[in-house]
Structures are given as structure tokens and as C-alpha cells.
VOGU-563342 format. One line per 8 residues: number of its first residue (from 1); their letters; for each residue x, y, z of N, C-alpha, C, O. Coordinates in nm, 4 decimals. Atoms other than C-alpha are relative to their C-alpha. Layout:
<lomis>
NUM = a = X Y Z X Y Z X Y Z X Y Z | ...;
</lomis>
This chain:
<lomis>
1 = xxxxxxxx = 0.0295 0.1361 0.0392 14.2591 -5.6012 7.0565 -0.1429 -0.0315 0.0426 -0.1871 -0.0086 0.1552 | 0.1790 -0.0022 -0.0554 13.8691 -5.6853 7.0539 -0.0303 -0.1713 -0.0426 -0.1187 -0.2104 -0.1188 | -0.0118 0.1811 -0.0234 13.9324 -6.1069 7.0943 -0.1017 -0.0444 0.0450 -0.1333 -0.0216 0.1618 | 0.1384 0.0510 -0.0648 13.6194 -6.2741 7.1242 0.0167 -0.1586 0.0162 0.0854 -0.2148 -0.0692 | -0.0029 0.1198 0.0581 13.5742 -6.6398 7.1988 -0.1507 -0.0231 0.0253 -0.2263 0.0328 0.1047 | 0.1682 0.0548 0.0326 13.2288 -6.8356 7.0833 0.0095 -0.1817 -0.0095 0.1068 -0.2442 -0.0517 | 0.0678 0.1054 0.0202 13.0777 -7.1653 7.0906 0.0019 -0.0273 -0.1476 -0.0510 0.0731 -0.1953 | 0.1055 0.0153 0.1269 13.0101 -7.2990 6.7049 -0.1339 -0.0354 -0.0059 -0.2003 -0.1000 0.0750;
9 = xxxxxxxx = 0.1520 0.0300 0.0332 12.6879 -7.3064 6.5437 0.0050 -0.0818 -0.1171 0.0955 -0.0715 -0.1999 | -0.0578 0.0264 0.1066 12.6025 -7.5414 6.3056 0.0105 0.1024 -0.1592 0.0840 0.0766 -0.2545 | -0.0399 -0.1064 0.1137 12.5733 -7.2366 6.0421 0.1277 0.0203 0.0238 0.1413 0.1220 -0.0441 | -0.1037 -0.0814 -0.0029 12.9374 -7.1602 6.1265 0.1009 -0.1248 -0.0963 0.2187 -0.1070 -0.1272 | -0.1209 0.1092 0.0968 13.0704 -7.5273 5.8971 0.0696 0.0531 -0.0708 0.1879 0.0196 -0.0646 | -0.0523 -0.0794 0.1180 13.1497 -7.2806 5.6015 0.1112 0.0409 0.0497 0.2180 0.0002 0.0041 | -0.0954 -0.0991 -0.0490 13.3518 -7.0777 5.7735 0.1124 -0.1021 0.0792 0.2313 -0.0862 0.0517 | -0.0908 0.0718 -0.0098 13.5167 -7.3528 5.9574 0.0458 -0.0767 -0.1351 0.1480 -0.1334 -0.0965;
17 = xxxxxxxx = -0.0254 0.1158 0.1023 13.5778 -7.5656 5.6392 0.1030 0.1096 -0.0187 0.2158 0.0988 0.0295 | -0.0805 -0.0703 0.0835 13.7231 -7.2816 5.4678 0.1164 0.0678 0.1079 0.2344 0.0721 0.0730 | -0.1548 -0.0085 -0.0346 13.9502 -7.1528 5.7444 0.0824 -0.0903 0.0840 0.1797 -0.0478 0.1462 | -0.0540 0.0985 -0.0651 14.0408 -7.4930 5.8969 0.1271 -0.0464 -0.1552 0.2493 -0.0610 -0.1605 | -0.1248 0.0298 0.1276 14.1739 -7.5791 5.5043 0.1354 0.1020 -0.0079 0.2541 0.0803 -0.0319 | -0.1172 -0.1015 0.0418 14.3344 -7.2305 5.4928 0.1059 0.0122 0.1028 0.2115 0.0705 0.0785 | -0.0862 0.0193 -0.1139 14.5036 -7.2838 5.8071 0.1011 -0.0883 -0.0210 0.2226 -0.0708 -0.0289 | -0.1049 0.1559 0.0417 14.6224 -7.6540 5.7341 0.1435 0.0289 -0.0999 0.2617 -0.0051 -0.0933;
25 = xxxxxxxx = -0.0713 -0.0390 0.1477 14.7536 -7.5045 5.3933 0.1218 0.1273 0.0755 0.2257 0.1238 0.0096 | -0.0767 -0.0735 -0.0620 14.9587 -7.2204 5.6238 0.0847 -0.0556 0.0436 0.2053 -0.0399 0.0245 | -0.1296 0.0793 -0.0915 15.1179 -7.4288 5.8245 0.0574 -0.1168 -0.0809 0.1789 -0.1351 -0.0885 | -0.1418 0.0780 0.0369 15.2300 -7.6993 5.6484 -0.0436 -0.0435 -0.1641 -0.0372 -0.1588 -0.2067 | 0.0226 0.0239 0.1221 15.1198 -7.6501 5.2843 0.1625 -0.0526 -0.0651 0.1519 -0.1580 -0.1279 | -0.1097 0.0176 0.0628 15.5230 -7.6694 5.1614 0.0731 -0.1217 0.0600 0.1857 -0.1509 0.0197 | -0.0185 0.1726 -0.0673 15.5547 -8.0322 5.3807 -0.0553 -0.0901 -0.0406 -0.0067 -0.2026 -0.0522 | 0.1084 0.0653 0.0082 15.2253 -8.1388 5.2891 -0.0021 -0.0192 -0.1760 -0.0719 -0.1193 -0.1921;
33 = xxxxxxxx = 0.0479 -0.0017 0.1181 15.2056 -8.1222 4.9011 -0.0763 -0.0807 -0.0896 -0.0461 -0.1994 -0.1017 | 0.1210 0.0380 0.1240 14.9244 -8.1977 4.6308 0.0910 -0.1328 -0.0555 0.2131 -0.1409 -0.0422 | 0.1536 0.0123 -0.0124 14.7743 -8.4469 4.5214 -0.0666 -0.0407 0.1451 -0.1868 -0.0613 0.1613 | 0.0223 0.0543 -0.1551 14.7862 -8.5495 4.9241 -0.1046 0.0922 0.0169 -0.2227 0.0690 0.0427 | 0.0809 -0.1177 -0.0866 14.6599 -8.2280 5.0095 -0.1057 0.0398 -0.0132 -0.1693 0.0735 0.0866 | 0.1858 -0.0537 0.0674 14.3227 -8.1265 4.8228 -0.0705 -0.1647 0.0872 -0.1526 -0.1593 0.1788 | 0.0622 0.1182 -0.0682 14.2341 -8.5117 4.9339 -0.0406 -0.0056 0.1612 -0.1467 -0.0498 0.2052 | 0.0424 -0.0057 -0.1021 14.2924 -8.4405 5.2970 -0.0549 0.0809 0.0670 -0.0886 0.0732 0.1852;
41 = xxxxxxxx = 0.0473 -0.1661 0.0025 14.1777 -8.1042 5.2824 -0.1592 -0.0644 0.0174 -0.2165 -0.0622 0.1263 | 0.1419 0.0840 0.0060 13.8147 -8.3098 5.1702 -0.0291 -0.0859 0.0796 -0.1438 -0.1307 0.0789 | 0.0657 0.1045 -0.0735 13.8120 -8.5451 5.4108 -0.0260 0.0714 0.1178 -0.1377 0.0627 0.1689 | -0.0158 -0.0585 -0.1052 13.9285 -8.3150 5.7062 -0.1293 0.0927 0.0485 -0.1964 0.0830 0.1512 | 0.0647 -0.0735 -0.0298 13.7230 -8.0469 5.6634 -0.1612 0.0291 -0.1471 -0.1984 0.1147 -0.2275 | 0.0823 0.0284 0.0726 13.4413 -8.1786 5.4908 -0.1551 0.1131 0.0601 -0.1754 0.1112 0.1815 | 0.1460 -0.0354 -0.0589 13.0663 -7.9620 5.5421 -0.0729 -0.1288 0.1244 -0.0696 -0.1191 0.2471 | 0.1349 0.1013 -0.0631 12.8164 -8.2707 5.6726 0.1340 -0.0398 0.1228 0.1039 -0.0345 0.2421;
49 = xxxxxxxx = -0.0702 0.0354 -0.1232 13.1356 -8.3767 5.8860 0.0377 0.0962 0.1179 0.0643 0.0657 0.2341 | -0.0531 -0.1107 -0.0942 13.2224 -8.0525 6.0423 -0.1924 0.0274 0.0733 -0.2332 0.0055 0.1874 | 0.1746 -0.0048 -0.0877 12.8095 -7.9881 6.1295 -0.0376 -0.0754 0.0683 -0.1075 -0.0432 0.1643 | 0.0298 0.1173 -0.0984 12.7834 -8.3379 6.2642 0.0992 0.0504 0.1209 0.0555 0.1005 0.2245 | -0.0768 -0.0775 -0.1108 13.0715 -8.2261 6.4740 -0.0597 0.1079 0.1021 -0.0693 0.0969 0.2243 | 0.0640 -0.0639 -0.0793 12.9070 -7.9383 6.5666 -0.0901 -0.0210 0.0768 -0.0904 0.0116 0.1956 | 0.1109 0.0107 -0.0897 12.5899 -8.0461 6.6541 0.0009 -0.1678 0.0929 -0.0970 -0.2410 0.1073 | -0.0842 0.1373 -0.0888 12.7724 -8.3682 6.8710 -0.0048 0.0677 0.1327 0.0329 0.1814 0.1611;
57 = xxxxxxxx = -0.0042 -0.0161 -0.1243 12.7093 -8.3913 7.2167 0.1242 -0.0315 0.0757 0.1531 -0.0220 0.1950 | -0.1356 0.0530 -0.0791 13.0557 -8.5298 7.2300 0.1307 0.0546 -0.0513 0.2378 -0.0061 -0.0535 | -0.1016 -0.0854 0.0375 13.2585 -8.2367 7.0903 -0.0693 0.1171 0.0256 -0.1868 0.1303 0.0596 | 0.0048 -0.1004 -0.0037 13.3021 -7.9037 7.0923 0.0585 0.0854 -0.0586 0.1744 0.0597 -0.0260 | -0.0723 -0.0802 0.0997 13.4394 -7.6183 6.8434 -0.0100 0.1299 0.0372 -0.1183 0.1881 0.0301 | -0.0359 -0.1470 -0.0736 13.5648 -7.2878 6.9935 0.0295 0.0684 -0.0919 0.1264 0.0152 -0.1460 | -0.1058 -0.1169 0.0792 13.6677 -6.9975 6.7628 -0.0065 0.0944 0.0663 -0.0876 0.1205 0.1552 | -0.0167 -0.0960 -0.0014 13.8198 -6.7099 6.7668 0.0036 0.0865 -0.0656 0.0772 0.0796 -0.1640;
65 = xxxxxxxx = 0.0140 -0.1239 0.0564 13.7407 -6.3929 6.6663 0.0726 0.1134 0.0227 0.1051 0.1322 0.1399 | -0.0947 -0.1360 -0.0277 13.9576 -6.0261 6.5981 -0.1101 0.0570 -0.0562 -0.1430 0.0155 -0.1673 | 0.1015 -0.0633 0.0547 13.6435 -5.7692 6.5695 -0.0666 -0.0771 -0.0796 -0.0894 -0.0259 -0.1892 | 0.1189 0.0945 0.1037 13.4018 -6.0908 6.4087 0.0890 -0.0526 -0.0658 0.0626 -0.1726 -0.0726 | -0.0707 0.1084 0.0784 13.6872 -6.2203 6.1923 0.0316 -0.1124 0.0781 0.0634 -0.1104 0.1971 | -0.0628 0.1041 -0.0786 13.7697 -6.5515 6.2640 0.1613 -0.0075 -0.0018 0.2239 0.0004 -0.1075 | -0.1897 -0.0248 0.0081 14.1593 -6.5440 6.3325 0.0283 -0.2229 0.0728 0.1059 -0.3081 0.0293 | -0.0114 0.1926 -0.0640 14.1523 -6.9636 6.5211 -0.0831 -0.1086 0.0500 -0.2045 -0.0943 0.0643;
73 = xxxxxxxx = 0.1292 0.0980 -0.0594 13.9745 -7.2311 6.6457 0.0790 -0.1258 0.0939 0.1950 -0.1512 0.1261 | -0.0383 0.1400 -0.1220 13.9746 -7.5494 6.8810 -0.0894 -0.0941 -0.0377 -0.2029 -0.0534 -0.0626 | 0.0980 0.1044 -0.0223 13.8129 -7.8800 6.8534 0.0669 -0.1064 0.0637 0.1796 -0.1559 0.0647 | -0.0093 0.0844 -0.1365 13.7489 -8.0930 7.1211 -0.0652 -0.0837 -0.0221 -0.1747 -0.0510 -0.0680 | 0.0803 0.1004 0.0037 13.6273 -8.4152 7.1120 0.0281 -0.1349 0.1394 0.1421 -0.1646 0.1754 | -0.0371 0.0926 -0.0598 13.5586 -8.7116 7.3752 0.0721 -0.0816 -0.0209 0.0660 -0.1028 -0.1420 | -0.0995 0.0974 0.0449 13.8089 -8.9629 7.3605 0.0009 -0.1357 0.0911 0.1040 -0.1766 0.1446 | 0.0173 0.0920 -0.0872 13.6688 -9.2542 7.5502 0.1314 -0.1254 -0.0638 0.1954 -0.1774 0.0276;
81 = xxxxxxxx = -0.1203 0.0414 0.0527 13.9541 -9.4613 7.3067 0.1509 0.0169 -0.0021 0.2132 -0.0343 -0.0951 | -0.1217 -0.1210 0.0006 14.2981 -9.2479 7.4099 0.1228 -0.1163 -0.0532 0.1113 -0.2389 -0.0539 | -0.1033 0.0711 0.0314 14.6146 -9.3724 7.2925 0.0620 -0.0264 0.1279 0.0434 0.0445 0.2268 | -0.0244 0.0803 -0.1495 14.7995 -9.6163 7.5664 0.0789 0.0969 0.0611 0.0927 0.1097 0.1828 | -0.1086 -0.1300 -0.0420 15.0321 -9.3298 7.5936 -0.0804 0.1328 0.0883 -0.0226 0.2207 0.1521 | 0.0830 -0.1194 -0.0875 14.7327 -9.0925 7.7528 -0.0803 -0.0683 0.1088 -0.1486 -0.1685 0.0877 | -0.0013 0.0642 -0.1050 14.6672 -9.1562 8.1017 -0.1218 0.0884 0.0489 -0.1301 0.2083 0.0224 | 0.0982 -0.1013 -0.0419 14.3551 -9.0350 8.2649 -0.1787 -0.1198 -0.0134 -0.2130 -0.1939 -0.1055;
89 = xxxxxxxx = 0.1190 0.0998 0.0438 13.9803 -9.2213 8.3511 -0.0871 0.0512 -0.0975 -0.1525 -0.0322 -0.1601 | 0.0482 -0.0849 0.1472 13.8275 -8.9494 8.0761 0.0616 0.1151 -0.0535 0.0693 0.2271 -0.0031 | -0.1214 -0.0783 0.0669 14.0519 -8.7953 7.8514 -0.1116 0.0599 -0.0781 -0.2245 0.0134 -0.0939 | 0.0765 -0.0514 0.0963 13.9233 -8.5520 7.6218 0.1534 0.0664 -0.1202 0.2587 0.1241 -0.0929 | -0.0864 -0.0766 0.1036 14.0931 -8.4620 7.2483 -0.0098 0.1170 -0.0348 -0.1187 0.1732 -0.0465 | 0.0218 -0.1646 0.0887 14.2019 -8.1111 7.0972 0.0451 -0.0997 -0.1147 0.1511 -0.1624 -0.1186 | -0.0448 0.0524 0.1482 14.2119 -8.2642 6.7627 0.0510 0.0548 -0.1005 0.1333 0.0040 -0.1766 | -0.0329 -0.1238 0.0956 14.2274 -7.9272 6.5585 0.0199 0.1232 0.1559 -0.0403 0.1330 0.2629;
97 = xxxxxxxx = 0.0064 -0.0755 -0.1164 14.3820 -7.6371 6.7530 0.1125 0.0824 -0.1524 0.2012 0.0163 -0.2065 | -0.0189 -0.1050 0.0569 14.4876 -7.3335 6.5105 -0.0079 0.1185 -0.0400 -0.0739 0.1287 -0.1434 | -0.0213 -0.0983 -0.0290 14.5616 -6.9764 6.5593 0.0533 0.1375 -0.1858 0.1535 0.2061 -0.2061 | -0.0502 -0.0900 0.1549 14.6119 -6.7583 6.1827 0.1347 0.0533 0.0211 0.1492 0.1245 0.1205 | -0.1141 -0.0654 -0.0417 14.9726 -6.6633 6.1621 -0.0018 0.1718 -0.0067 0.0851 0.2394 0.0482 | 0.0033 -0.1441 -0.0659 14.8566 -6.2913 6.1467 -0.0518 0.0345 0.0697 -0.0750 0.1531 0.0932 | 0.0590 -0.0029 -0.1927 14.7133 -6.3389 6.4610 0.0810 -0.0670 0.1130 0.0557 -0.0892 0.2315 | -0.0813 0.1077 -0.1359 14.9802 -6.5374 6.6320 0.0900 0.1481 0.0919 0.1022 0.2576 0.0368;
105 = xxxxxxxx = -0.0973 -0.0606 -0.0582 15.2122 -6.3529 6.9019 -0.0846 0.0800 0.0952 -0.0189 0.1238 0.1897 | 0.1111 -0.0753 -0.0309 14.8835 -6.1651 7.0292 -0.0550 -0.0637 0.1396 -0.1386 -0.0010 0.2047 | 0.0400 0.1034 -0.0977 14.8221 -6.4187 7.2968 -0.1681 -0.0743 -0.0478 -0.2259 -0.1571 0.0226 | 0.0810 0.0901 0.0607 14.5491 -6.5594 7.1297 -0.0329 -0.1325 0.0211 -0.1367 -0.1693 0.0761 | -0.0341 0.1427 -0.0135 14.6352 -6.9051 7.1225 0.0216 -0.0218 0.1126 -0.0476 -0.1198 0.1398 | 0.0450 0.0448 -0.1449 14.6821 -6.9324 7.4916 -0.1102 0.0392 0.0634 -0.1392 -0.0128 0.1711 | 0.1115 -0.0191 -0.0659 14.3718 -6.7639 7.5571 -0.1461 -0.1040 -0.0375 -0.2516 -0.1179 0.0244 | 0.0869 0.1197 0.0759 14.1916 -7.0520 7.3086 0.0041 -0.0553 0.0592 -0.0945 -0.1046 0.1139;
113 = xxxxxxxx = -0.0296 0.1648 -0.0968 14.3783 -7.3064 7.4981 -0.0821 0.0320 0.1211 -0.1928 -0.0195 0.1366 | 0.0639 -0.0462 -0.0917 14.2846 -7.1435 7.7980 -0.1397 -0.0632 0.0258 -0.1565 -0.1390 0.1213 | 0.0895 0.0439 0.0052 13.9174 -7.2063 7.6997 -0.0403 -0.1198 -0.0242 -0.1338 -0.1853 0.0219 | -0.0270 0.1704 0.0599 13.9773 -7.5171 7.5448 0.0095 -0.1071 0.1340 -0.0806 -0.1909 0.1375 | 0.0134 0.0191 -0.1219 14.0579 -7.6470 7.8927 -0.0741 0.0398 0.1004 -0.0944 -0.0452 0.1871 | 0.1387 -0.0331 -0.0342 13.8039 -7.4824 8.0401 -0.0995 -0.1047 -0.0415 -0.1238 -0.1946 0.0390 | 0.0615 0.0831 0.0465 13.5779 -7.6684 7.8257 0.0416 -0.1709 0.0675 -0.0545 -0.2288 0.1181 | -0.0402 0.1014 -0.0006 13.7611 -7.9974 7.8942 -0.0022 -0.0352 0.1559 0.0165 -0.1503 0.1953;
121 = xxxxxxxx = 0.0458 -0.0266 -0.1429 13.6932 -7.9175 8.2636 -0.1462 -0.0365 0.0594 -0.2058 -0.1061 0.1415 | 0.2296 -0.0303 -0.0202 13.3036 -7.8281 8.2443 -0.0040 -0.1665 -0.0460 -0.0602 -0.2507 0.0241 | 0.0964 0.1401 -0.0019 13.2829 -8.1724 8.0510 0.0783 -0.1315 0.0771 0.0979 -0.2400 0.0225 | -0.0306 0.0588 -0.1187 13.4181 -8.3393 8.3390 0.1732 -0.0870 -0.0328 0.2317 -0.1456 0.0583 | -0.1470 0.0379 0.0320 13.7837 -8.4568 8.1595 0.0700 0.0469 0.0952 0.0528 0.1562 0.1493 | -0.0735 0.0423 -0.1132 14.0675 -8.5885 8.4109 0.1786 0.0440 -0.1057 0.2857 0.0712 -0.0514 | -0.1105 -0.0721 0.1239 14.3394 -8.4774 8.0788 -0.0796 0.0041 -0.0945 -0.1887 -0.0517 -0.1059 | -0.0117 -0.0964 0.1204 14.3397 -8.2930 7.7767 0.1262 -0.0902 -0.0881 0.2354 -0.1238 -0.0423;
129 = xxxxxxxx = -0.1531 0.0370 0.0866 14.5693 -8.4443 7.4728 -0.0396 0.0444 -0.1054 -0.1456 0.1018 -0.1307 | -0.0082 -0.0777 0.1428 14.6676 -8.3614 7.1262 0.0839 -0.0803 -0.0716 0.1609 -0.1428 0.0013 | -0.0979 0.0241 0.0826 14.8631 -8.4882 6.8437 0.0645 0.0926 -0.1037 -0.0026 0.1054 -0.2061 | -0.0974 -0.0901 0.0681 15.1024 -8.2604 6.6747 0.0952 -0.0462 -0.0749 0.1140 -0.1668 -0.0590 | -0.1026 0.0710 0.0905 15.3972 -8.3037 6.3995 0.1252 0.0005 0.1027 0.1286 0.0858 0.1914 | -0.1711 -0.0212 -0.1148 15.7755 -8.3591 6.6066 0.0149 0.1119 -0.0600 0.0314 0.2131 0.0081 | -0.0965 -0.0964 0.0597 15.8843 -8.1432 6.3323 -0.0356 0.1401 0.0252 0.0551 0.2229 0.0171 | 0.0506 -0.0834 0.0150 15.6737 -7.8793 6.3732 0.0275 0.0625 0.1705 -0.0549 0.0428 0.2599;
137 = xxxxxxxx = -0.0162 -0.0431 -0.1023 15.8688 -7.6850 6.6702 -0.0656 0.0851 0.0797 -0.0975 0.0745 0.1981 | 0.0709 -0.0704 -0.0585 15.7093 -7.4109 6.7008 -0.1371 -0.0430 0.0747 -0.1775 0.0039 0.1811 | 0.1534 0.0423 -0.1358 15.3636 -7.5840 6.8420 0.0319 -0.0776 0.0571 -0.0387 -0.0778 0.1580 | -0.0999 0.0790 -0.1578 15.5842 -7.8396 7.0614 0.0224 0.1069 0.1107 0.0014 0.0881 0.2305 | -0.0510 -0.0944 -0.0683 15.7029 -7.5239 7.1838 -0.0854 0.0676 0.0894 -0.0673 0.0996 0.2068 | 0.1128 -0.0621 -0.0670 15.3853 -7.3740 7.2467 -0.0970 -0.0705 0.0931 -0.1583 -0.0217 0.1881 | 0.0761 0.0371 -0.1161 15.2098 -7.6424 7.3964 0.0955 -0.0429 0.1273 0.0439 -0.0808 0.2325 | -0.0585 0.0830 -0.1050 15.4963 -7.7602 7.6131 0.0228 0.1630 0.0971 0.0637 0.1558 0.2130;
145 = xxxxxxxx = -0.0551 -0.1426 -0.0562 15.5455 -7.3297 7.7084 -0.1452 0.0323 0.1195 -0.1344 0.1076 0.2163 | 0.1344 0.0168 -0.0303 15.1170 -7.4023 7.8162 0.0135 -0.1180 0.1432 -0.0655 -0.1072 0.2370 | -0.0219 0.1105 -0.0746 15.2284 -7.7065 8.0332 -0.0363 -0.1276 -0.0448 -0.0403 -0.2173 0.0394 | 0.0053 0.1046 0.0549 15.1516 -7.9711 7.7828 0.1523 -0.1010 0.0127 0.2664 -0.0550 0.0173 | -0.1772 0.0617 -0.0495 15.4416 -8.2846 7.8489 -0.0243 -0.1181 -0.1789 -0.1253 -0.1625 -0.2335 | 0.0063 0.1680 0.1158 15.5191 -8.5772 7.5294 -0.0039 -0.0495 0.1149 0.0537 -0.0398 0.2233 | -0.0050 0.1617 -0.0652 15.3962 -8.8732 7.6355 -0.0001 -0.1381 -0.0799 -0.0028 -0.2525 -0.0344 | -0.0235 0.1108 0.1042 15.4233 -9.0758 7.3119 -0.0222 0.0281 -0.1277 -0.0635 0.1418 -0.1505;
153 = xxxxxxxx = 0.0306 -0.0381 0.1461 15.3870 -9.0841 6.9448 -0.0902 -0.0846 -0.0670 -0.1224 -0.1986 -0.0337 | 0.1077 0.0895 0.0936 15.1509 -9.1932 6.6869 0.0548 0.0425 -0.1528 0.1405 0.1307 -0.1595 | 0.0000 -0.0322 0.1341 15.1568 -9.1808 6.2794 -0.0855 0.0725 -0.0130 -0.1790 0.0729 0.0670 | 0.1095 -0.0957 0.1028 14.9663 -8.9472 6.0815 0.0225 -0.0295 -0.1236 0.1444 -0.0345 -0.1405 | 0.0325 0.0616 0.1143 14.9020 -9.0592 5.7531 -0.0849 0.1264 -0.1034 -0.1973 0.1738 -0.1198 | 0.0536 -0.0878 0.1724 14.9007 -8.8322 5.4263 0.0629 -0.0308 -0.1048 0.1816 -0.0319 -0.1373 | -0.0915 0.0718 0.1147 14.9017 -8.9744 5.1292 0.0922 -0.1496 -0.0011 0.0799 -0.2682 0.0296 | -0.0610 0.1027 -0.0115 15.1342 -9.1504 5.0936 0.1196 -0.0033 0.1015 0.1974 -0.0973 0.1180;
161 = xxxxxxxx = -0.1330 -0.0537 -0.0783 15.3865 -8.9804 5.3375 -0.0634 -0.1214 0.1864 -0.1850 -0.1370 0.1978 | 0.0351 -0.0224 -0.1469 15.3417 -9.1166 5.7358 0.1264 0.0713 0.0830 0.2422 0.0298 0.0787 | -0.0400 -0.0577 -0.0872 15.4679 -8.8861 5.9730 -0.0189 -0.0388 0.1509 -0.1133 -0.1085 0.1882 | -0.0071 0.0377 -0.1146 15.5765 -8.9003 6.3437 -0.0537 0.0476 0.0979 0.0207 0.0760 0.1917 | -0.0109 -0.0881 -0.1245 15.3768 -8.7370 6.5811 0.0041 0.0282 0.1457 0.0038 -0.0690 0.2212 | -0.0236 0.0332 -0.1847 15.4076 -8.6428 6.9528 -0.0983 0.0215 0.0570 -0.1510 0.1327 0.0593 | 0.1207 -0.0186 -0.0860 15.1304 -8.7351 7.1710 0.0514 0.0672 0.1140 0.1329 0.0252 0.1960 | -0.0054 -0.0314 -0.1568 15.1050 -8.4806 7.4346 -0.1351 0.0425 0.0950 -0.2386 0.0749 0.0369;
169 = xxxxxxxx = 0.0766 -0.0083 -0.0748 14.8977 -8.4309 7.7145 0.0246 0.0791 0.1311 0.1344 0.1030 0.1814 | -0.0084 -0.0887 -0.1072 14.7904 -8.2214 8.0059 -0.1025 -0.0229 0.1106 -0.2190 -0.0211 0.0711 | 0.0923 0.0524 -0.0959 14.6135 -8.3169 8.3370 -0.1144 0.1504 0.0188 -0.0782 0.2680 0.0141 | 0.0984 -0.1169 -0.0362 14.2674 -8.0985 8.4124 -0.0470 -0.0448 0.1406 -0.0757 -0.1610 0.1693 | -0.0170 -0.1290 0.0222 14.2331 -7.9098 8.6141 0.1469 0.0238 -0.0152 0.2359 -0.0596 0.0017 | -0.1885 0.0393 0.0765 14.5849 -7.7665 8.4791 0.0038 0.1410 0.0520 -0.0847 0.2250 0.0684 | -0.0657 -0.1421 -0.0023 14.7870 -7.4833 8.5548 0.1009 0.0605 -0.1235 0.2182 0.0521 -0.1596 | -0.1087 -0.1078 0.1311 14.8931 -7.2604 8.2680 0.1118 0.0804 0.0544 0.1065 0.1621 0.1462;
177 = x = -0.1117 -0.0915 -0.0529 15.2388 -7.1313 8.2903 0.0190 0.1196 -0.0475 0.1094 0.1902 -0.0028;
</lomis>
């Protein structure tokens, strides 16, 4: 396994756009369905928005690489706004956190998180949170297997659907289980 993790550049938007959509579309393309999906696909992982991102002093975008392919990524953003449900005097968000399912099982994804918290460390964050689908067990599973806890829910809004999701969160510095 030759697992690299990197910083983004802003040359790397492309590559996020295109495998942040192809990701989205993995996981919950057969939940999510068109015309919702091309729409949030464009807003999500728009070019000029993902580069502003990048070059933001108040985020951060981790990928991962298998030999230079990108196989996942992380984005982190300040969250001086947290939902009342996240407790902490500077919280920081994983907003996007996705692992390629032919890269999952590899430890991968806890070695992202891993960094991901790291990161959320260096920029001086007291917790780490996320919003995730309920339904979607398997990454409940994974962040709660990481030491992530629910601490509340919010909507997510596609289309026309809103969904329930579970705010969870994790105090930094954190111990991975």
C-alpha cells in the first residue's frame, strides 16, 4: 500500500470537483436522484468555489492518494457559527470527508481522519464535528468506531427531499480508538 496524504493546491479543484461529484454519486447516487442531483453536484463542487476553498485561510483540503491516484479527501473548515448542539470555544468542520469504495477497508479513512484531526489540532480547534445522513450506517459506524459521539441533528436539503442528519462531534486533542 503506497498511501500518501497532501495538502491541496489550488491546481488540484479539477480533480477535487470531479472526484468529490464521483464520490457523492457512489454513495448515495440511488437516494439522491436527478434532477436534485446534477444541481447539487454544481453547487457543491463547483471550480471558483472549491479554489476559493483552497486558497482560504480558514479551511483546509487533505487528499488521499494510492501511488498518485486520488482514492479520498477531507475538508475542514472554521466554524466560528457551530450548531447549538456542538460544544467547544473553537470548533472546527469536516464538511466533506470521503474515502472511494475501492479503497475503503484499507484503513485509509482512519488514517485521513487521523490527519484531519491533526489539522484541527495545529489550527488550534477545542472539537472537530461533522454532519452525516442517520441513514447512512455505515459512516455513523465509522465515525462513532473513530470516537466521534451524536450530539444532535440538522436538515440537509436536496431538492426537494430534506433529510435528517446526525451532528456528531469529537473533542481535540482526541483519542482514536
Amino acid at each position: 500500500m503506497a498511501i500518501s496524504l497532501r495538502r491541496c493546491v489550488v491546481d488540484d479543484a479539477p480533480m477535487l470537483a470531479e472526484m468529490g461529484a464521483r464520490l457523492f454519486i457512489e454513495t448515495y447516487g440511488p437516494t439522491h436522484p436527478e434532477p436534485g442531483r446534477s444541481e447539487y453536484l454544481a453547487r457543491a463542487f463547483a471550480l471558483d468555489s472549491l479554489r476559493e476553498a483552497i486558497a482560504s485561510d480558514d479551511a483546509e483540503i487533505l487528499v488521499a492518494e494510492d501511488d498518485g491516484a486520488p482514492v479520498g479527501y477531507s475538508f475542514l473548515r472554521d466554524s466560528p457559527n457551530p450548531p447549538a448542539a456542538v460544544s467547544g470555544a473553537k470548533p472546527i468542520e469536516i464538511l466533506r470527508f470521503y474515502v472511494d469504495g475501492k479503497a475503503q477497508g484499507r484503513g485509509i479513512g482512519a488514517m485521513l481522519m487521523k490527519a484531519s484531526l491533526d489539522v484541527a489540532r495545529r489550527r488550534g480547534a477545542d472539537v472537530a464535528w461533522l454532519q452525516t445522513w442517520k441513514e447512512a450506517s455505515w459512516a455513523v459506524g465509522f465515525y462513532e468506531h473513530l470516537g466521534f459521539s451524536v450530539v444532535g441533528s440538522a436538515p440537509f436539503y436536496f431538492g426537494d427531499q430534506v433529510a435528517e442528519d446526525h451532528i456528531m462531534m469529537i473533542r481535540v486533542p482526541w483519542q482514536i480508538r
